[in-house]
N, C-alpha and C positions, 0 to 999 in steps of 0.2 A: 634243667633236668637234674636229679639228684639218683644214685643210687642208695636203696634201704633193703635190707636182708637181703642183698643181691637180685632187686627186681629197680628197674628205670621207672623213674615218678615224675608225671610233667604235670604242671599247673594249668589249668585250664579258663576261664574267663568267668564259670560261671562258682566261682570258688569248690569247685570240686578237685579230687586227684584220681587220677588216671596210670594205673598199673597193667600191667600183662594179665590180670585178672579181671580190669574193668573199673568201673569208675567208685569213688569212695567220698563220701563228705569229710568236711574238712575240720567237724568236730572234733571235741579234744578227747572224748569218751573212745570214738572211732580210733584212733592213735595210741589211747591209752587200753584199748582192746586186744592191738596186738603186740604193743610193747608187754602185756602182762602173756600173752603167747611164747614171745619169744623168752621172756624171765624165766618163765617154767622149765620150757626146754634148755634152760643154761645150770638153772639152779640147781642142780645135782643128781639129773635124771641121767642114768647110762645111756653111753652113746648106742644109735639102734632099739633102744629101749621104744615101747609103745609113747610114753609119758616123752620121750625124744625127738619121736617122729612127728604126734598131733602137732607139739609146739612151733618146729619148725614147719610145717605143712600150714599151721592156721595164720603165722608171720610169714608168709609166702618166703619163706628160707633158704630157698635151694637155688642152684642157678640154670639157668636156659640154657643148655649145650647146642641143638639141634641146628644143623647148617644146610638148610634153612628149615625152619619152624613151619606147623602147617598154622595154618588160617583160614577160617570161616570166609565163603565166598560170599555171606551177604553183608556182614557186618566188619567183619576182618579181627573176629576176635583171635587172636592165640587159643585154641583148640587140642593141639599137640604139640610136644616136644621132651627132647630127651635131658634129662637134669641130673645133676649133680650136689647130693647132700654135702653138710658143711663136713661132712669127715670122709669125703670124697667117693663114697660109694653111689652106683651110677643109677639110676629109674629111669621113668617114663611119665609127664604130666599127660592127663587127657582132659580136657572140658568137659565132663559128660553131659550135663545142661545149659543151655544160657535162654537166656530171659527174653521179652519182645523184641527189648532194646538191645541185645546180642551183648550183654554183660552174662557173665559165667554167674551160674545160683549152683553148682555145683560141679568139683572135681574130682580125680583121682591121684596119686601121687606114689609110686610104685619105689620100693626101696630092693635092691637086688642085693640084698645082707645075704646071712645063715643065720634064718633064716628069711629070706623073702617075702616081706609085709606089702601091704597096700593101707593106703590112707585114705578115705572117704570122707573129703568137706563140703560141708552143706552151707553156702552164705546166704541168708534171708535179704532180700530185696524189697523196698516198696517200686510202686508202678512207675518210678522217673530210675530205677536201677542203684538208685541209692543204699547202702548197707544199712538193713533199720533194727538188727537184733545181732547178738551175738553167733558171729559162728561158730559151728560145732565140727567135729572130729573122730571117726570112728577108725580103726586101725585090726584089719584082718588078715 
């Protein structure tokens, strides 16, 4: 297991990886998808800023506080929990969707700033829950 933008990553058998968000291939596009996520959000965007929030929210950037975390009773995906941005200000993750295969195709990611945003990610999935397009980021 490794930690990456403070989410636990385990290698799986069938070369996929497996985050609190769901399962990801283990292409280098996939990895260089959210390494350019997290860039953005580093490269000079104000902290709290909209362009601050996406980055980190689309780099699953934040960390899982919740003791204990809820969980999907059929799939056991992480569904809820309460998080903490990298400049310590406190939210709330929610799954709003997950997929057949009970990977997340969509969450929320609440920042309790001045003011108080929400992030809106949208992951495209093909039918085995695999990442097959870029995700995207809305911030209201």
């Amino acid at each position: 297991m490794s930690i990456q933008n403070g989410v636990a990553w385990t290698s799986n058998s069938t070369d996929n990886v497996s985050s609190a968000l769901g399962v990801y291939n283990t292409q280098q596009e996939d990895y260089a998808r959210f390494d350019a996520a997290e860039e953005a959000a580093l490269s000079g965007a104000t902290i709290g800023s909209d362009a601050w929030l996406k980055g980190f929210a689309l780099s699953q950037g934040f960390l899982l506080k919740s003791t204990p975390p809820i969980y999907d009773a059929t799939f056991g995906t992480l569904t809820s929990s309460t998080i903490q941005w990298p400049d310590g200000i406190n939210g709330v993750y929610t799954a709003t969707t997950l997929d057949a295969n009970g990977a997340v195709t969509a969450f929320t990611a609440t920042y309790v700033g001045s003011p108080t945003k929400t992030v809106t990610v949208t992951i495209p999935r093909d039918a085995s829950s695999v990442v097959n397009a870029p995700m995207t980021a809305v911030v209201s």
